[in-house]
Every structure is written in structure tokens, then in C-alpha cells.
C-alpha positions, 0 to 999 in steps of 0.5 A: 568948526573942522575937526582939525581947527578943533583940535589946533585951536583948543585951550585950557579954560580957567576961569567960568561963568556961572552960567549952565551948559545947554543939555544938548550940547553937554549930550554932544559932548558925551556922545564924543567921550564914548566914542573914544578908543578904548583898548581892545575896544573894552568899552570900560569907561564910566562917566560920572557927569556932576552939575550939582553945585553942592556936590562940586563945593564938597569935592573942591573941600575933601581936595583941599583937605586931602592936598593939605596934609600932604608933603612935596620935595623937589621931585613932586611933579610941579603941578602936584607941588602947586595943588599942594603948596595951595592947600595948605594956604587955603582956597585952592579949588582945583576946578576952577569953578567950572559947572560941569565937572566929569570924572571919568573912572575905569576898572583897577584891575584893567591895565588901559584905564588912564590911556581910555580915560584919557582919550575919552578927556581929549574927545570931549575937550576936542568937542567942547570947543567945536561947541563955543565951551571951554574945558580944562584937563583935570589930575586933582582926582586922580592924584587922590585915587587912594584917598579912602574918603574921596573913593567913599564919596565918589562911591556916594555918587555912583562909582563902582568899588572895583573902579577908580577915577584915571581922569576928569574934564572940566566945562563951561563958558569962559569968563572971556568978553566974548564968552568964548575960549581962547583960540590962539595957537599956541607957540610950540616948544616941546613935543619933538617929532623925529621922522624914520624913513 
């Protein structure tokens, strides 16, 4: 696949097969997230890739928890709102129970960690559906950063004490027929561009 159609063609993906992602590709995908641009090039990113099942089912239960005992008013970001309002029903599985989940962690004290995360997510995203995978951006960690006991496991897991998780991507096949992502473009409606010539 061009990289442009990649990029125009690329969808949030929901919905998974249980099925494993191929080590080649998921090596592939990787390679693209540590090829990303990173402020002045500081390279500070740390991918923590999990395919353990049993440490997902940990993670979705501490967001759940975490979400559940938090309030929301009508400035919450909606999406924030919904992790919330979820919880607290009960269920919520913030990553869609997709077999790859990789949190990406960068150092507190650096004042681009969410930009690099961030790009190194798009990067991998881009990749993955060049790769027949669906992917989906995910905030659930990083709106629980601060948690004092998702920051402990995450430590039980490999992230370092002075880093904390800016952004996480989801992977796997799509739940689709065809078992591929949904490449229909998306009719734009935001996103102004203002030309100064």
C-alpha cells in the first residue's frame, strides 16, 4: 500500500479477532513507531508492547476501578465522560479487546513526551493498516497517569519511575468478514486549513 493511501485510508478499529498478531508484522510496526520524530531528536520514548492476555484483563479491571470512583460535569472531555459513565455501569474495557496493547511512556521532566508519543501512535497506526491490521488510538492510560496503583503496575511491567504513560495503540485483525479495516474515507467536517500566501 502507498504511504499516502495509508494515511487517508486509515480507521479506528473496535471490534477484534482474537486472533494473534504475526511477530513479523508486529516488528514492523515497531520499527515505524521508533522511526518517528521526536524533539530534538531525544529519542526518549519507551514502548511497553503487551500480548499477555492475563496482564490486558488486569489493565481493563484497574481502568475500570480507577474510572469508577471518578466524578464528570459538563466540561469533562466527552470521551473522558464516557469511560466514566461506563465504569461505573460496569464492563467497560477500554481496549476493545484488541491483542496487542502498546503503552507508550516517555520521561515527566521532558516537555515533548505526549508530542513524540503521539507521533510514534500515528506511525504505527499508519503502519499497521498498510499491514491488513486495525488499530485504535488510546487515552484510557493517560488519563490515569497519576494513578498511584496503575503507575505501580505499569512499573511491575517495565516502565521506568521517572516516565509515565503519554499514549497507547491498540492492534489486531478487525472483526470485519473480510477481516480487514474499514478503509472508507471519512467525510470531513472540522479541521480548517487557512492558506497565507
Amino acid at each position: 500500500m502507498e504511504a499516502l493511501e495509508a494515511i487517508l485510508t486509515r480507521r479506528s478499529t473496535r471490534n477484534y479477532k482474537p486472533d494473534p498478531v504475526e511477530p513479523e508484522k508486529l516488528e514492523k510496526i515497531l520499527s515505524a513507531a521508533r522511526q518517528a520524530p521526536s524533539g530534538g531528536n531525544s529519542q526518549t520514548n519507551h514502548f511497553l508492547v503487551i500480548r499477555n492476555r492475563e496482564v490486558i484483563d488486569t489493565l481493563i479491571r484497574m481502568t475500570e476501578e480507577a474510572f469508577a470512583r471518578m466524578d464528570f460535569d459538563e466540561n469533562t472531555y466527552p470521551s473522558l465522560r464516557h469511560a466514566i459513565t461506563a465504569s461505573k455501569k460496569g464492563g467497560y474495557v477500554f481496549c476493545y479487546n484488541a491483542p496487542v496493547l502498546i503503552a507508550v511512556a516517555n520521561r515527566i521532566d521532558y516537555g515533548n513526551n505526549m508530542a513524540d508519543c503521539a507521533c510514534a501512535v500515528e506511525n504505527m497506526m499508519v503502519a499497521a493498516n498498510a499491514l491488513d491490521l486495525g488499530s485504535c488510538y488510546i487515552n484510557q492510560l493517560r488519563w490515569l497517569n497519576e494513578n498511584p496503583s496503575l503507575t505501580a503496575y505499569l512499573r511491575s511491567l517495565g516502565m521506568k519511575e521517572n516516565e509515565r504513560v503519554y499514549a497507547a495503540v491498540i492492534l489486531g485483525y478487525p472483526a470485519t468478514e473480510s477481516g480487514l479495516p474499514n478503509r472508507s474515507l471519512m467525510v470531513q467536517k472540522g479541521n480548517e486549513i487557512t492558506c497565507i500566501d
